[in-house]
py3Dmol code that shows the C-alpha trace and the ligand (Angstrom):
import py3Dmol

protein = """\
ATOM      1  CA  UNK A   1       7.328   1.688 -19.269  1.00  0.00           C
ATOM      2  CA  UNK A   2       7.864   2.634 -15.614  1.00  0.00           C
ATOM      3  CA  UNK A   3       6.216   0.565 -13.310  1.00  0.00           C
ATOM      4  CA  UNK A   4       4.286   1.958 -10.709  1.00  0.00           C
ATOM      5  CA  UNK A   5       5.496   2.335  -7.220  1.00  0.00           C
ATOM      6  CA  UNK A   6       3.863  -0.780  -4.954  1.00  0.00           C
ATOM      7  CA  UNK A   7       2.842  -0.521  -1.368  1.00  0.00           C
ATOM      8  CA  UNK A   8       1.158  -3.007   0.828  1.00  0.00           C
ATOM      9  CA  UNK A   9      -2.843  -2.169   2.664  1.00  0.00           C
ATOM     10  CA  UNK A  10      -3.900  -3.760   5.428  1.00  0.00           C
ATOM     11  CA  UNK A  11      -7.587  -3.290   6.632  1.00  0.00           C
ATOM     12  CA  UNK A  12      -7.812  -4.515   9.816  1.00  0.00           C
ATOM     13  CA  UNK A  13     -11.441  -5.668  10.668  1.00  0.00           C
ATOM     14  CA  UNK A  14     -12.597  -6.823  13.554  1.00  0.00           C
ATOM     15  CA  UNK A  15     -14.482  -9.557  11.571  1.00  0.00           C
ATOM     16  CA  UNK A  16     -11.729 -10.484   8.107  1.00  0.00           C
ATOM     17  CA  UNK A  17      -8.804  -9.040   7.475  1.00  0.00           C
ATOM     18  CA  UNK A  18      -7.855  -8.160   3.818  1.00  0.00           C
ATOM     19  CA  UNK A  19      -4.081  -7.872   2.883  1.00  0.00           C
ATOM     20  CA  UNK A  20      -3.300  -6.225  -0.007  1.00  0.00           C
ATOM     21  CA  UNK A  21      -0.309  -5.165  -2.343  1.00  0.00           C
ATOM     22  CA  UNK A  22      -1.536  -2.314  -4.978  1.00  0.00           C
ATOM     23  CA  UNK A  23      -0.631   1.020  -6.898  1.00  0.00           C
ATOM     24  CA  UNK A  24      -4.419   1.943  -6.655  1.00  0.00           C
ATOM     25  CA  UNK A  25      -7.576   0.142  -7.362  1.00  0.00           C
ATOM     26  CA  UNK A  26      -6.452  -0.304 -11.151  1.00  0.00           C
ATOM     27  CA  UNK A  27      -3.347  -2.321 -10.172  1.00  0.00           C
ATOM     28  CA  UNK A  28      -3.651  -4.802  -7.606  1.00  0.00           C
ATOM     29  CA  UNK A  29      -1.105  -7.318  -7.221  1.00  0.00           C
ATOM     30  CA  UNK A  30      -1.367 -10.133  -4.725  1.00  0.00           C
ATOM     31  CA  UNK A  31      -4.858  -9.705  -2.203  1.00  0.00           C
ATOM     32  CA  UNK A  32      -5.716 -11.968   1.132  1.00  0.00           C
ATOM     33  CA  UNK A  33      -8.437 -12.235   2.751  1.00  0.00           C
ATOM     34  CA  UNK A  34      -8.930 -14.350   6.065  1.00  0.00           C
ATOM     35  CA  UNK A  35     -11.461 -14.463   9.820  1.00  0.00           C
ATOM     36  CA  UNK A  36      -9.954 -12.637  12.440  1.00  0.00           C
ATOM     37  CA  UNK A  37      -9.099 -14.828  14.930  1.00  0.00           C
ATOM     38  CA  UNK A  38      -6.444 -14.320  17.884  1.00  0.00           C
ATOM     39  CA  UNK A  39      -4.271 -11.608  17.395  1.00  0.00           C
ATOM     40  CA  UNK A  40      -1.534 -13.959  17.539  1.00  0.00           C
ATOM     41  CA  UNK A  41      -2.932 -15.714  14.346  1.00  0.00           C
ATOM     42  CA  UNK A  42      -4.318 -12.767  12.785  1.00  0.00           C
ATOM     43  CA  UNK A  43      -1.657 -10.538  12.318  1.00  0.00           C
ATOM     44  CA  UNK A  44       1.309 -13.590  12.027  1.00  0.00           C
ATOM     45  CA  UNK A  45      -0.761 -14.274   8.927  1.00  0.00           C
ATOM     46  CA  UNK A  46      -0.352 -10.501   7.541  1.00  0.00           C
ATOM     47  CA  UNK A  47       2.711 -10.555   8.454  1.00  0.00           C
ATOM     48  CA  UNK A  48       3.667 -13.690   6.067  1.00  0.00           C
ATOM     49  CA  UNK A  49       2.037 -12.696   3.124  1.00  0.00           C
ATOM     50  CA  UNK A  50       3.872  -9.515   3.181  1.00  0.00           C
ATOM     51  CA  UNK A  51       7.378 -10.652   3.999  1.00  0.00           C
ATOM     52  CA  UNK A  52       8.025 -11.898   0.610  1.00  0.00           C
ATOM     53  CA  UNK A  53       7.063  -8.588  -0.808  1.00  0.00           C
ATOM     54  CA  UNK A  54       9.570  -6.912   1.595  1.00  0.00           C
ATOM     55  CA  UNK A  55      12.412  -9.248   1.380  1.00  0.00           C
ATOM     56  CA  UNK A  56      12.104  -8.301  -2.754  1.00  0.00           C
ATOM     57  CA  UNK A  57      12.118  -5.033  -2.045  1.00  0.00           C
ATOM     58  CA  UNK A  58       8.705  -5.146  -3.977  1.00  0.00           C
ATOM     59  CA  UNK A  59       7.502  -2.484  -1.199  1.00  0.00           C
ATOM     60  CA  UNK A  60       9.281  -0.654   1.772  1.00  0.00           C
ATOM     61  CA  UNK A  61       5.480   0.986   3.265  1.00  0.00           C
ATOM     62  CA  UNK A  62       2.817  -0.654   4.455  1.00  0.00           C
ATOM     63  CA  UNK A  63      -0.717   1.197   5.404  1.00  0.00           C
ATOM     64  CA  UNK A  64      -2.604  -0.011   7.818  1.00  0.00           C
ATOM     65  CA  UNK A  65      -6.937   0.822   9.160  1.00  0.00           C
ATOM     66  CA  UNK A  66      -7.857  -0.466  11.854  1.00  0.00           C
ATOM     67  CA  UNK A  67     -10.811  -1.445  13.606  1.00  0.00           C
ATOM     68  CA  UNK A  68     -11.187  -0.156  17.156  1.00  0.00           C
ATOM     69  CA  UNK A  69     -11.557   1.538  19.475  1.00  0.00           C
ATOM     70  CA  UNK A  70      -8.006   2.819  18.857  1.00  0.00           C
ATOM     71  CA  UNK A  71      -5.232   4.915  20.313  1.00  0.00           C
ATOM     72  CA  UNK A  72      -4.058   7.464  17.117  1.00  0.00           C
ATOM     73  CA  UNK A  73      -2.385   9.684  19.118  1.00  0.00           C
ATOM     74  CA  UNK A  74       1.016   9.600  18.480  1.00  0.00           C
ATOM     75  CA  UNK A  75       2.550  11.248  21.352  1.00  0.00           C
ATOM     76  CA  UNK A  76       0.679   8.653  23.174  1.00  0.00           C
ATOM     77  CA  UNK A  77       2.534   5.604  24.874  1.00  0.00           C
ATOM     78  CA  UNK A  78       0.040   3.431  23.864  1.00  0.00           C
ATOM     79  CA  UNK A  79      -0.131   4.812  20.018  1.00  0.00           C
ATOM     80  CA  UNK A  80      -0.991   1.927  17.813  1.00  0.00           C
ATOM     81  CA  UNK A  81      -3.417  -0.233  20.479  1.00  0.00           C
ATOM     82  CA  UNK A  82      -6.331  -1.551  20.514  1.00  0.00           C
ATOM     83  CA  UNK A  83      -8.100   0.031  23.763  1.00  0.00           C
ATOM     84  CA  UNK A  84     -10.764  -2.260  25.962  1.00  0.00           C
ATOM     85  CA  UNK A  85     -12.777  -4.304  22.968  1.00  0.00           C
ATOM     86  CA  UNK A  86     -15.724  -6.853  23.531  1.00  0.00           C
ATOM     87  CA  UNK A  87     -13.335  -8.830  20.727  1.00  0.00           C
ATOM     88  CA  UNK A  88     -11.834 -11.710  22.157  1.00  0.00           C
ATOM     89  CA  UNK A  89      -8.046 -11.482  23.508  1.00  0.00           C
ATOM     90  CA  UNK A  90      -7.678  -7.945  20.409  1.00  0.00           C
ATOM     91  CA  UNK A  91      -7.955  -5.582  24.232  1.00  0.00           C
ATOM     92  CA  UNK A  92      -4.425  -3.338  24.885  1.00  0.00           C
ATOM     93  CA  UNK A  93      -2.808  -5.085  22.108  1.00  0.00           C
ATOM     94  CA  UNK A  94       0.393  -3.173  20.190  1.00  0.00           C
ATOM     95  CA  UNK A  95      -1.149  -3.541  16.418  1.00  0.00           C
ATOM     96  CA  UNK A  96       1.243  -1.007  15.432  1.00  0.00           C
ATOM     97  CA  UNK A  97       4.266  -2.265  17.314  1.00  0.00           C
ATOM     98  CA  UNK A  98       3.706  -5.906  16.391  1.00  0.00           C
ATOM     99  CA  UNK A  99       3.589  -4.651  12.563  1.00  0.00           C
ATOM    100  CA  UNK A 100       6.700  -3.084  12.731  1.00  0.00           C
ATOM    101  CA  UNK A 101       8.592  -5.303  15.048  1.00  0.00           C
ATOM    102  CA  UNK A 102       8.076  -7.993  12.452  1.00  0.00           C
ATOM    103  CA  UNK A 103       8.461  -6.486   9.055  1.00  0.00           C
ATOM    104  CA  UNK A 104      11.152  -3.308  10.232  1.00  0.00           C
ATOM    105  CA  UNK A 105       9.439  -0.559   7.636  1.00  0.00           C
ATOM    106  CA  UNK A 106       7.581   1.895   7.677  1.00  0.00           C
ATOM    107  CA  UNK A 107       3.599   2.095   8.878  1.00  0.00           C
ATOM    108  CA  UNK A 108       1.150   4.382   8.502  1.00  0.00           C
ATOM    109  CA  UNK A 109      -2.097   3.564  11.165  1.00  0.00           C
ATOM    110  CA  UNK A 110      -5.731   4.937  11.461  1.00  0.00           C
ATOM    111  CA  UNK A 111      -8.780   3.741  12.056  1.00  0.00           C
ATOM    112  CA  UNK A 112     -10.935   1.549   9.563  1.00  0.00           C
ATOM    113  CA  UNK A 113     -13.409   4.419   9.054  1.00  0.00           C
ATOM    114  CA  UNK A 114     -10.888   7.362   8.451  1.00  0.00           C
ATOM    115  CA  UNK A 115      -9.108   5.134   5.862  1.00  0.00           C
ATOM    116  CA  UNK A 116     -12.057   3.970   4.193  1.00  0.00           C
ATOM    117  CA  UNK A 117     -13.095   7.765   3.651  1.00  0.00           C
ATOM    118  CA  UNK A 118      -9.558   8.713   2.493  1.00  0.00           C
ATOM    119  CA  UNK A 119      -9.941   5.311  -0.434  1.00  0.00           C
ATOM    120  CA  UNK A 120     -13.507   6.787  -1.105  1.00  0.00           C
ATOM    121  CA  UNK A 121     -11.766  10.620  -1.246  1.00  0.00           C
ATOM    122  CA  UNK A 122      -8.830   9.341  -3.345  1.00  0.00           C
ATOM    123  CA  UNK A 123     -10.439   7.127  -6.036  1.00  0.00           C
ATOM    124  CA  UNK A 124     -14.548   6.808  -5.076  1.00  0.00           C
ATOM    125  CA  UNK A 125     -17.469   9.101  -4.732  1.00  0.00           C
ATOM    126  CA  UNK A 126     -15.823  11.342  -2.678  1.00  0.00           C
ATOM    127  CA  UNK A 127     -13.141  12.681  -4.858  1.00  0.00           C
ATOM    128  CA  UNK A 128     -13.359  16.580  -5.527  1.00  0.00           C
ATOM    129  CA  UNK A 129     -15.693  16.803  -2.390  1.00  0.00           C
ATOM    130  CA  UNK A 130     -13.476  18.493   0.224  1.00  0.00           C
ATOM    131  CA  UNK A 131     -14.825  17.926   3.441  1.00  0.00           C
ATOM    132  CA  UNK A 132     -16.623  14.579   3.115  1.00  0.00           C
ATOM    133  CA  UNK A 133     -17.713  12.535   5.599  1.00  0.00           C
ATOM    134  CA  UNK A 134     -17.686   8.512   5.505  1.00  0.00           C
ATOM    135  CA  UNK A 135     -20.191   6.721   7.830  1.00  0.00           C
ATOM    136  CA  UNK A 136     -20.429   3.212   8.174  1.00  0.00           C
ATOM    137  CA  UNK A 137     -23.468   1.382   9.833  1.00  0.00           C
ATOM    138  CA  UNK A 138     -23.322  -2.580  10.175  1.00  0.00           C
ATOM    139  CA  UNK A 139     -21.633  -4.239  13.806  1.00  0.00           C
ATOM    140  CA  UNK A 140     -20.777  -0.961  14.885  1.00  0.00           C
ATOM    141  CA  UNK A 141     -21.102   2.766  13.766  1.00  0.00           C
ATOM    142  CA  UNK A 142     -18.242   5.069  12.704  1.00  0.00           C
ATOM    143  CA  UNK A 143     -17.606   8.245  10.239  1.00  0.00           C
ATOM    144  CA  UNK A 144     -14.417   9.604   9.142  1.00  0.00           C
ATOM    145  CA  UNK A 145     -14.369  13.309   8.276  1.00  0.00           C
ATOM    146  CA  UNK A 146     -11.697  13.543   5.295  1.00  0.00           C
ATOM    147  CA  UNK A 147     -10.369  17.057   5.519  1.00  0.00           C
ATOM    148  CA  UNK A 148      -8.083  18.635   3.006  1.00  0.00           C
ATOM    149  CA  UNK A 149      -7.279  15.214   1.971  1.00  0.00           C
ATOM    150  CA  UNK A 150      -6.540  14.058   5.791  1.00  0.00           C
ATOM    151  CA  UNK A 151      -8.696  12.244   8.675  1.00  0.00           C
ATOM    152  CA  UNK A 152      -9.922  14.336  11.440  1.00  0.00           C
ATOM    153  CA  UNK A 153      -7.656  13.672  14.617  1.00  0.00           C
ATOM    154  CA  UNK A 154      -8.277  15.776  17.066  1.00  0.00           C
ATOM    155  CA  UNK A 155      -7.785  15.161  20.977  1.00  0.00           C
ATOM    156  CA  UNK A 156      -9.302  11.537  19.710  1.00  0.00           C
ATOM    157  CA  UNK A 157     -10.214   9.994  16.166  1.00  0.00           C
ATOM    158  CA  UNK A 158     -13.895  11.098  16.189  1.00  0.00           C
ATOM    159  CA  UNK A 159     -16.046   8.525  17.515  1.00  0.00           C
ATOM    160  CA  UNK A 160     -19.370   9.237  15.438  1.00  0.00           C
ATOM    161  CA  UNK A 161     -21.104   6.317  16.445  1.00  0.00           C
ATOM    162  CA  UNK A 162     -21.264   7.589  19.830  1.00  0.00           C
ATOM    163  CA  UNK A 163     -23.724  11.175  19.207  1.00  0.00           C
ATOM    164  CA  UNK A 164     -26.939  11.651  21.133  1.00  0.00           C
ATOM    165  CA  UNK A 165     -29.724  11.386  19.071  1.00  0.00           C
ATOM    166  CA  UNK A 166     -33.333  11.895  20.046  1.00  0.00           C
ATOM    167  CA  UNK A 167     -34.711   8.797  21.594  1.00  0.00           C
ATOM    168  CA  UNK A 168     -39.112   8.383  21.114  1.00  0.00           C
ATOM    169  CA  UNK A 169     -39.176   5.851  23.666  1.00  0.00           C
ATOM    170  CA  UNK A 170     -43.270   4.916  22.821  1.00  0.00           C
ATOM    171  CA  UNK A 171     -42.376   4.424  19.307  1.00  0.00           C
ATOM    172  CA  UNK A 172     -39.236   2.684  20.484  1.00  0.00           C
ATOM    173  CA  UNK A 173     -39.248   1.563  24.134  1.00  0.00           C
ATOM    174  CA  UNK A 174     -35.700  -0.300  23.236  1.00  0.00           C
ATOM    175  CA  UNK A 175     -32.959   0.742  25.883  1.00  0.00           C
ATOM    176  CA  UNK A 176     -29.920   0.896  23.889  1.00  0.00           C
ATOM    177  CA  UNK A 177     -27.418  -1.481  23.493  1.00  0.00           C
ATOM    178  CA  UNK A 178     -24.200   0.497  24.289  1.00  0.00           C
ATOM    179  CA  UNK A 179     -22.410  -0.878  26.825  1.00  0.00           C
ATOM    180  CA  UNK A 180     -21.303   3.045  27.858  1.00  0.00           C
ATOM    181  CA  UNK A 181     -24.585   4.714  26.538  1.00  0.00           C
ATOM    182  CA  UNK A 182     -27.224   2.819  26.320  1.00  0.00           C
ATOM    183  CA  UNK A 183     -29.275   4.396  23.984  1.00  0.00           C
ATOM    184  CA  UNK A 184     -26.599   6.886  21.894  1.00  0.00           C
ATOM    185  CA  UNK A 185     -26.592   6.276  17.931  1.00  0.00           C
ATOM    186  CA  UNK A 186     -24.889   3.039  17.862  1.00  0.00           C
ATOM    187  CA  UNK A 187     -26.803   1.978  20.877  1.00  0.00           C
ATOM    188  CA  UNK A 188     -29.760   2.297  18.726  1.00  0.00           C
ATOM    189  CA  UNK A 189     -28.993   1.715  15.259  1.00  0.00           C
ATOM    190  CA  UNK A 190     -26.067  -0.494  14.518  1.00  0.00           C
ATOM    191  CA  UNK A 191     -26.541  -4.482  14.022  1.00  0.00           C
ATOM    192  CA  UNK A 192     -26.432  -5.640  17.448  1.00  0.00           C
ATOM    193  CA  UNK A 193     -29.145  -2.874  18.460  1.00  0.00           C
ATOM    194  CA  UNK A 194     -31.081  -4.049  15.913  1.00  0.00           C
ATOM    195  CA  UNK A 195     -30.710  -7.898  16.346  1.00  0.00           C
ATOM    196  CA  UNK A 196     -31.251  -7.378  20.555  1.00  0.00           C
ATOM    197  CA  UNK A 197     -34.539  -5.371  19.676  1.00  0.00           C
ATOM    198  CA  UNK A 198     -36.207  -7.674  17.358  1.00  0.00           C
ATOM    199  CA  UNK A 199     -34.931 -11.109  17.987  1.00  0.00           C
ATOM    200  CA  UNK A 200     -33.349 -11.559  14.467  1.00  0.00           C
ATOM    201  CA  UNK A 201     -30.730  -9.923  12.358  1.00  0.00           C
ATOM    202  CA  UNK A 202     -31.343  -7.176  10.297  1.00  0.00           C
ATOM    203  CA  UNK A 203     -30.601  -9.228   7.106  1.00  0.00           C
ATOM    204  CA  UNK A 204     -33.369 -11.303   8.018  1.00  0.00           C
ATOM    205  CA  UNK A 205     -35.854  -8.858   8.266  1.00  0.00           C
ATOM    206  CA  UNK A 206     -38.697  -7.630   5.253  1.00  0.00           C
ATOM    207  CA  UNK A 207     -37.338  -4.658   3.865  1.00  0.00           C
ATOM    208  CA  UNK A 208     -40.918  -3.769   4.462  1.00  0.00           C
ATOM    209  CA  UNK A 209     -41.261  -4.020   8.388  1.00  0.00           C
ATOM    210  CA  UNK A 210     -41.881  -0.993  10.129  1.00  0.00           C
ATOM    211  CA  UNK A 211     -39.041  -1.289  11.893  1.00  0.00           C
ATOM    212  CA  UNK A 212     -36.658   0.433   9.138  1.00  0.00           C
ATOM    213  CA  UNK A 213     -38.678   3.755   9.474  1.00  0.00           C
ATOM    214  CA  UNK A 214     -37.587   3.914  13.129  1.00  0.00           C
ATOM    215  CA  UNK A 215     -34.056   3.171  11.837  1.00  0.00           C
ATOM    216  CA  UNK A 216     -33.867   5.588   8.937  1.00  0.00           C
ATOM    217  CA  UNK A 217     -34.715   8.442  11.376  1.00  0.00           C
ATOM    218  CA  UNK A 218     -32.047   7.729  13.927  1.00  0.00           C
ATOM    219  CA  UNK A 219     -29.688   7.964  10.603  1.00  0.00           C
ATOM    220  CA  UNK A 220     -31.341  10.983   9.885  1.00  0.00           C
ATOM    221  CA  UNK A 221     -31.242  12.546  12.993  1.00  0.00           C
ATOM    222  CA  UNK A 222     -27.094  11.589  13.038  1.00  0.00           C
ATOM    223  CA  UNK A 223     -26.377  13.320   9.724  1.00  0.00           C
ATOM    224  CA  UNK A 224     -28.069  16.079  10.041  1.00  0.00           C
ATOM    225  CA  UNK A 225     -25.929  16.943  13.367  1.00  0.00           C
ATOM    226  CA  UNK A 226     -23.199  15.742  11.239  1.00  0.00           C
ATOM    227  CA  UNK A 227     -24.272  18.670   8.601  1.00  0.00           C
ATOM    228  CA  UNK A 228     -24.682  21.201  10.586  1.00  0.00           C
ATOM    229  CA  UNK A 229     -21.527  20.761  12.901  1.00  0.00           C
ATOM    230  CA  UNK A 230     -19.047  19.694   9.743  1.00  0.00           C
ATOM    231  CA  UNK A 231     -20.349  20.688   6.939  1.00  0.00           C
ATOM    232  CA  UNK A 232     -19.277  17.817   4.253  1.00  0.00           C
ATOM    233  CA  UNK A 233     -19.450  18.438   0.982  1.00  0.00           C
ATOM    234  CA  UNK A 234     -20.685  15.036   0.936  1.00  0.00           C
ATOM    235  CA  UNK A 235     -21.679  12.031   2.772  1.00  0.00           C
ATOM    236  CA  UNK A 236     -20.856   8.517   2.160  1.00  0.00           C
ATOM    237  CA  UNK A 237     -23.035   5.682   3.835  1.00  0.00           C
ATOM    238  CA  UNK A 238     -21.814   2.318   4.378  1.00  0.00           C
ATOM    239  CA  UNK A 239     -22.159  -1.028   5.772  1.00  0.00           C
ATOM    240  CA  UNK A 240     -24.844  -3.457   6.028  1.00  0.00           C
ATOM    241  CA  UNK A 241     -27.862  -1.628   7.038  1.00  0.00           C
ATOM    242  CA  UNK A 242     -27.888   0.472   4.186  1.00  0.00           C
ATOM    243  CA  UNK A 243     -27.947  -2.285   1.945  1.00  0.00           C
ATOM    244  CA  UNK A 244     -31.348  -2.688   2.803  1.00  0.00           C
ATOM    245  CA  UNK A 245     -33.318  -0.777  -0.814  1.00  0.00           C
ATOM    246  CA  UNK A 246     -35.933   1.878   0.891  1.00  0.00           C
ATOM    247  CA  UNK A 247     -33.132   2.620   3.342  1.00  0.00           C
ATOM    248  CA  UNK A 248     -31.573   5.730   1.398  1.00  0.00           C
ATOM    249  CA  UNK A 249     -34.003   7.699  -0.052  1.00  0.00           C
ATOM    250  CA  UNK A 250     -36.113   7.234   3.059  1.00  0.00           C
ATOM    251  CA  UNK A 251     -32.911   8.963   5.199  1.00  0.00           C
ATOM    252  CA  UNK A 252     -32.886  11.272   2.699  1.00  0.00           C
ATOM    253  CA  UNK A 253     -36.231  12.463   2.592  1.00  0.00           C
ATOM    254  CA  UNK A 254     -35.968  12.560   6.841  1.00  0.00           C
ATOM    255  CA  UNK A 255     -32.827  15.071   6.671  1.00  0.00           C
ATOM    256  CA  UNK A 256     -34.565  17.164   4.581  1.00  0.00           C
ATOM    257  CA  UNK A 257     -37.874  16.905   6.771  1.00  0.00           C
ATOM    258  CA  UNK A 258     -36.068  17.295   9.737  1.00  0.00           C
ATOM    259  CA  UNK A 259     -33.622  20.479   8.615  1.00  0.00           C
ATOM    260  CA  UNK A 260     -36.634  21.822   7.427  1.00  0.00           C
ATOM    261  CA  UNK A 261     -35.014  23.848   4.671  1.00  0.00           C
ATOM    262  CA  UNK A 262     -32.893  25.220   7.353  1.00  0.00           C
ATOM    263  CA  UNK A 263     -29.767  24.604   4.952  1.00  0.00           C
ATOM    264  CA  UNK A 264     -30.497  26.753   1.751  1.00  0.00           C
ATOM    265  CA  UNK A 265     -28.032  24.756  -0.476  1.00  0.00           C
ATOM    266  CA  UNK A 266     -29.406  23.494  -3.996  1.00  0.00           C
ATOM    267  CA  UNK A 267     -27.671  20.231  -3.004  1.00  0.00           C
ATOM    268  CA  UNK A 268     -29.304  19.491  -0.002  1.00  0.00           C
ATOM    269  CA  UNK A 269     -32.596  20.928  -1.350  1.00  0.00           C
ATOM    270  CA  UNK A 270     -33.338  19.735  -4.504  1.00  0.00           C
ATOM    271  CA  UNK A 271     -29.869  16.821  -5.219  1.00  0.00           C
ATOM    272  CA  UNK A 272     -29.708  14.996  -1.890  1.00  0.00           C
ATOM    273  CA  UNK A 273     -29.616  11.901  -3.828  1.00  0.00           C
ATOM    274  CA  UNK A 274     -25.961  13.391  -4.875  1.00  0.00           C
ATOM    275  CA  UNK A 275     -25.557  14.584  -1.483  1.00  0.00           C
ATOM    276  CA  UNK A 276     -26.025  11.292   0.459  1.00  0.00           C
ATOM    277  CA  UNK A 277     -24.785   8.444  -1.322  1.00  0.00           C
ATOM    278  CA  UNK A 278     -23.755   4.493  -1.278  1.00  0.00           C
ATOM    279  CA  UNK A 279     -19.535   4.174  -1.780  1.00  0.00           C
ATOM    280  CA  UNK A 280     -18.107   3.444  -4.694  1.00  0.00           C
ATOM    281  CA  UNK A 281     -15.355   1.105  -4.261  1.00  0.00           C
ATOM    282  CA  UNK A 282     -18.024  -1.008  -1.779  1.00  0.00           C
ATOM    283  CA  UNK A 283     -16.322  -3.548   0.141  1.00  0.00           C
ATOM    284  CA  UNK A 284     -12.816  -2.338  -1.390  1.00  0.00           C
ATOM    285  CA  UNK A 285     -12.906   0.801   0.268  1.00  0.00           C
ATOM    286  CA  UNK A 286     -10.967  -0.487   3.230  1.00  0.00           C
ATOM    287  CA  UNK A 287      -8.035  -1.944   1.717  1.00  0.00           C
ATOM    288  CA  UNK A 288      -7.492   0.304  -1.025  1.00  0.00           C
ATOM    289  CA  UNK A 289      -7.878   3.198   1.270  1.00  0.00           C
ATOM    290  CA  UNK A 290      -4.818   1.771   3.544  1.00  0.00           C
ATOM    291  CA  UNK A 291      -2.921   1.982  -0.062  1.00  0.00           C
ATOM    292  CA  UNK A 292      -3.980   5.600  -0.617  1.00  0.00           C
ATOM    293  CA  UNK A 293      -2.909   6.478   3.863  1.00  0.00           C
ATOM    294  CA  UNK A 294       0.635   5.121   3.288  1.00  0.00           C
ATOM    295  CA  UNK A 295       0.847   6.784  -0.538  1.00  0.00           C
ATOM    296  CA  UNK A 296      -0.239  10.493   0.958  1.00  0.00           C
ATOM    297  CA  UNK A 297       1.759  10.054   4.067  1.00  0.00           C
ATOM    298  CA  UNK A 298       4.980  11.551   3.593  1.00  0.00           C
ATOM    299  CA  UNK A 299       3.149  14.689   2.162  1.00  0.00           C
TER     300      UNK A 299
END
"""
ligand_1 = """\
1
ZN
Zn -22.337 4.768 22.893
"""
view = py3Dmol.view(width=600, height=400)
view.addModel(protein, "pdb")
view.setStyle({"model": 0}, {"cartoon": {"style": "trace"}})
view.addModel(ligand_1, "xyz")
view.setStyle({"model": 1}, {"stick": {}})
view.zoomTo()
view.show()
């Protein structure tokens, strides 16, 4: 039997990192997971568990997502970094160039969010769906847009978290919590929003309170701009605030309400609980889509 080609997957949170060496989600090797810390620590102790691996010629590629805000660009001379970040000591540092300085193969980078669409496109809920989108809503709020098999980079990776949504400030006098925006999607709707509004995490809330309403129509409000400016064939929501159990078919029924059957598509009329859905591979999405950004990138 031939054995299958191995690479190594990095997701690169800005809360764990996870480490992985894989063919695909059905043949995983050796996994890691530990706190991100400095970036001193952090990414010496990616670099040791893989060493072995590339000293054994076990792999010669290594994939990489990242959280950010990060430079993709790579004309750019600071391709690879992590741009200004509230995270401790992680702002202008070289990810990229600190990778490859220490293990000497070959990289391929993005952003958390564009590889944890491109795992969900190659082996989750999103395969045979060409374009489909991949939000994620917990400490922050990001989408990749998976393309023809390929992230959206454009002049910058997309920063979907960032859109201006419609802001009822009686039902919701809370300013915003962006640091550039105040009160733009993330500003709103991610964790921290939600934690600065009400005085406790979002975990710790009833999934009864009132308070998820307001929330499931800024989502709402997001995807349909999302639909009408991209057009996914579908949409994948992650992260913590969606784990909460009214929180999808309540943002369901609100992008129907608010498209207003604007969009006459059986999927979105009558299936949206096909159109808008939960990922598959859950928290493996971002490791396993690092395996599937290095596999597809010398195509
Ligand atoms: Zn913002």
């Amino acid at each position: 039997m031939q054995m299958k080609k191995l690479y190594g997957g990095i997701e690169a949170g800005g809360t764990k990192f996870v480490c992985v060496i894989a063919s695909g989600p059905s043949h995983i090797v050796d996994e890691i997971r530990f706190k991100t810390t400095t970036p001193d620590e952090t990414l010496g102790r990616a670099i040791k568990f893989f060493q072995p691996f590339i000293s054994s010629g076990q792999i010669n590629t290594i994939g990489v997502g990242c959280f950010g805000p990060l430079d993709v660009t790579p004309e750019s001379p600071t391709y690879g970094f992590i741009a200004a970040t509230p995270k401790p000591g992680w702002s202008n540092t070289n990810v990229l160039g600190i990778l490859r300085g220490a293990l000497g193969i070959k990289i391929a980078f993005d952003t958390d969010v564009n590889v944890a669409g491109l795992g969900e496109y190659k082996w989750g809920v999103s395969q045979g769906y060409d374009p489909s989108l991949y939000l994620t809503i917990g400490t922050g709020i990001g989408g990749g847009y998976i393309k023809e098999g390929r992230p959206l980079v454009g002049l910058l990776s997309p920063e979907m978290g960032h859109l201006r949504i419609p802001h009822d400030r009686e039902l919701d006098p809370f300013q915003g919590a962006c640091p550039y925006h105040g009160d733009c999607f993330e500003g709103l709707a991610a964790g921290p929003a939600v934690e600065a509004r009400l005085g406790q995490r979002g975990e710790t809330l009833p999934d009864d309170h009132p308070f998820w309403d307001v929330e499931a129509g800024y989502i709402a409000s997001a995807l349909v701009n999302y639909v009408l400016s991209l057009a996914p064939q579908r949409i994948i929501i992650g992260g913590g605030v969606m784990q909460k159990s009214s929180m999808f078919p309540t943002v369901r029924t609100k992008v129907q309400e608010l498209l207003n059957n604007y969009i006459n598509h059986d999927v979105v009329l009558n299936k949206i609980d096909e159109y808008i859905v939960p990922p598959a591979l859950g928290g493996r999405a971002g490791m396993l889509g690092a395996i599937a950004l290095i596999m597809d990138s010398g195509k």
